[in-house]
Every structure is written in C-alpha cells, then in structure tokens.
C-alpha positions in Angstrom: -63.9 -5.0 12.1 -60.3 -6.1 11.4 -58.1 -3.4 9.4 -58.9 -3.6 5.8 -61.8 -5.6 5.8 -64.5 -5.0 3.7 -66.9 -2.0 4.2 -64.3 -0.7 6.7 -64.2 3.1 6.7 -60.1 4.0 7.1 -59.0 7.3 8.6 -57.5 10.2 6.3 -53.6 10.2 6.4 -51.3 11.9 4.8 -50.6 9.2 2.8 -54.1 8.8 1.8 -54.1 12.4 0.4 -51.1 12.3 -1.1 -52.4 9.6 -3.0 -55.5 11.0 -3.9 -53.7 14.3 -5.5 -51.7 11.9 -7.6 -55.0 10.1 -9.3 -56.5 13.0 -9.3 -54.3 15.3 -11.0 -53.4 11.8 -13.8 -57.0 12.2 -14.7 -56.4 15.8 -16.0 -52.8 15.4 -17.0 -53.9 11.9 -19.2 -56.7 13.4 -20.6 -59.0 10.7 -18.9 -62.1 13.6 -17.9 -64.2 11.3 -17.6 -63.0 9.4 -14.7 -62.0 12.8 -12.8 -65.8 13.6 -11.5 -65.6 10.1 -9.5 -62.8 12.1 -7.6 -65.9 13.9 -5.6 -69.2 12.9 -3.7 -72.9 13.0 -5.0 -73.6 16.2 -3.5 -70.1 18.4 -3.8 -69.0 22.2 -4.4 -66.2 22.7 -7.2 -65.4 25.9 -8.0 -62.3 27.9 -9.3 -62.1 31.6 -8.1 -59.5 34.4 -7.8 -57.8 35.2 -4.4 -59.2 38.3 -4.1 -63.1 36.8 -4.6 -62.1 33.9 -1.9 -61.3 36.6 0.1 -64.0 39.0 -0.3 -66.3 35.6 0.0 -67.4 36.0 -2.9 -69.7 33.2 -3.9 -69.4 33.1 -7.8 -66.8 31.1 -9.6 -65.1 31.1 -13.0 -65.9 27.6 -13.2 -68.8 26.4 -10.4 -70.6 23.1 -9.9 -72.4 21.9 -6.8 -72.8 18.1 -7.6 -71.2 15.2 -9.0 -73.7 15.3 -12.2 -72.6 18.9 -13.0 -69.4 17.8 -13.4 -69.9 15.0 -15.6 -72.1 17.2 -17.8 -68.7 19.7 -18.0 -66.7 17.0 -19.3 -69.5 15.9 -21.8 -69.5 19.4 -22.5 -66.0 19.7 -23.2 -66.1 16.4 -25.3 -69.0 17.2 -27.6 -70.3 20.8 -27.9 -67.3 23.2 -26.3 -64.9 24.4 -28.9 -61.3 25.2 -28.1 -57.8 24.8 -28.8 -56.3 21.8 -28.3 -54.4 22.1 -24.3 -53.2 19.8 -22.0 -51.8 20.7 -18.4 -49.4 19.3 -16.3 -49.8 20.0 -12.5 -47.0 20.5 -9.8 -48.3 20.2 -6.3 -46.8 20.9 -3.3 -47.2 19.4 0.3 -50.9 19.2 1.8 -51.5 21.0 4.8 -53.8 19.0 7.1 -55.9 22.0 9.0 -58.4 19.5 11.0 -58.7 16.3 10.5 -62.0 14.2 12.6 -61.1 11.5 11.4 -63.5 10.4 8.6 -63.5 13.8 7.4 -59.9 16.3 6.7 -60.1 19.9 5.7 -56.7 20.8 3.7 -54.9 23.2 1.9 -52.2 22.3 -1.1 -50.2 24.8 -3.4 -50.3 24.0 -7.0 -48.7 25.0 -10.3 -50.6 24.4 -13.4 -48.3 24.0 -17.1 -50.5 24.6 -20.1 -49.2 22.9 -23.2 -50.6 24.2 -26.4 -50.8 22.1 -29.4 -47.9 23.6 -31.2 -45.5 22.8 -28.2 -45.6 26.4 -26.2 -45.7 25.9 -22.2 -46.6 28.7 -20.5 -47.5 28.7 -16.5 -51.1 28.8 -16.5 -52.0 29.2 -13.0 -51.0 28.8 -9.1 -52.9 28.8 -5.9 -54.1 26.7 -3.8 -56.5 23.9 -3.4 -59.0 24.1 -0.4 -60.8 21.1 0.0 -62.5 19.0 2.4 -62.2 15.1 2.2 -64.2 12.3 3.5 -63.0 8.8 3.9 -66.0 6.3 2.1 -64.7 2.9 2.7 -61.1 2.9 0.9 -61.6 5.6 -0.9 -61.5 9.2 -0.5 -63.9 11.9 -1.9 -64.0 15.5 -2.2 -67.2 17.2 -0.7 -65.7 20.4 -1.8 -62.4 21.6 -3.4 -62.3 25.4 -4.0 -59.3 25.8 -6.9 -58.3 29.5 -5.5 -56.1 31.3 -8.1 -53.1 33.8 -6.9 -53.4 35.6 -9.9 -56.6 37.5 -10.9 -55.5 37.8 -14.4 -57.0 34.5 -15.3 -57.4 33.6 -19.1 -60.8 32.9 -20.3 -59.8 29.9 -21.8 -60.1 27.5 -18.6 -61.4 24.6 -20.6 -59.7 21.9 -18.6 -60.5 22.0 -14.6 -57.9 22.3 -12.3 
C-alpha cells in the first residue's frame, strides 16, 4: 500500500502522540465527555492511582474501568445521576517519553498538570503525575489500550468527577 491510503495502518511518532494528547485533553477541557471514551480501544484499562499504589502494584484505582463501555457509562453517569459542583479542568502536559515503540504499538510516559476551575472562579492545582499508557496505531488513528493516570500526590480530593 501507498502512504496514506485507505485501511493503511501508520507507525506511532511523536507527532502522532503529541497529537493525540491535544484531542484528548480538548475533550475534557471543552466539556465534550462524550467523545473522550473513543480516545481508547474496546477492551482497555483506565485507571487513576496514587504513586505510592503504582508502586506498591497495587491493583485498585480511585477511578478504574477495563473497557470502552465502562467508560461511556461514567460519563452518562456524570451527565444524569452523579451530583457535584460545577468544575472544569485545564491540563498542562509536558513532553511524551517514548519507552518502546514496535511500531504499531508505543508504551509512553507524559507529565501532566491538572487546573481545576470551580464555578465561582477559584483555580486551584488539582493534580500532577504522569500518564502511563500504551498506544496502538488502528489505521489513522491512535487508541489507548491502557492509560494509568498515576498521581504524585496521595492527598487526592474525593471529588474526581472529571477523568484525567
């Protein structure tokens, strides 16, 4: 096949990261939920943890799916039946790091700063860490088959209503 024709399956670049982060993170920032879970594969792993439980490998999560259907029921969750004050984030990444990259799949690791904007103005930093996540390249797109949202901090408020 020529480069860029249809059904063509493209390598993961840089660029193609960098790229994803961007739409990915305008989903949460733009309050458009409902397009983030089409960020992931069928079958995925999301989950946000602490440092200190990614270290100790510890399996649960504050926030912990392991498909693409979980996470659409979150954000129908956080449309219609979850009750909370009225946030919105704005995220600050940093650089990915590829750490192996086959080709068709890319494991990586990028630093992030999360802004939570409360409806009455007040920004407070809301969380840091690092995402962990493993792409794979379907056709043009890319999709996270996993994406571990590990937390510096383990003071984490129990208000995460938005994901990460």
């Amino acid at each position: 096949m020529t480069a860029g024709a249809p059904g063509m399956t493209h390598p993961i670049t840089l660029e193609r990261i960098m790229a994803f982060h961007a739409a990915y993170i305008r989903c949460i920032d733009n309050d458009d939920l409902e397009a983030w879970p089409n960020s992931f594969a069928d079958e995925c792993l999301y989950k946000i943890t602490t440092a200190e439980n990614h270290r100790l490998g510890l399996e649960a999560g504050i926030i912990f799916a392991n498909s693409k259907r979980m996470l659409i029921d979150r954000v129908a969750a956080l449309r219609g039946v979850n009750i909370y004050e009225k946030q919105s984030y704005r995220h600050i990444l940093g650089l990915p790091n590829i750490l192996k990259n086959g080709g068709l799949e890319a494991d990586t690791e990028t630093p992030f700063l999360v802004v939570r904007i409360m409806h009455n103005g007040q920004s407070d930093l809301f969380a840091s860490g690092v995402y962990i996540d493993t792409f794979r390249s379907k056709g043009d797109m890319l999709l996270l088959t996993k994406r571990f949202v590990v937390c510096d901090s383990s003071r984490i408020d129990t208000l995460v209503a938005l994901p990460l």
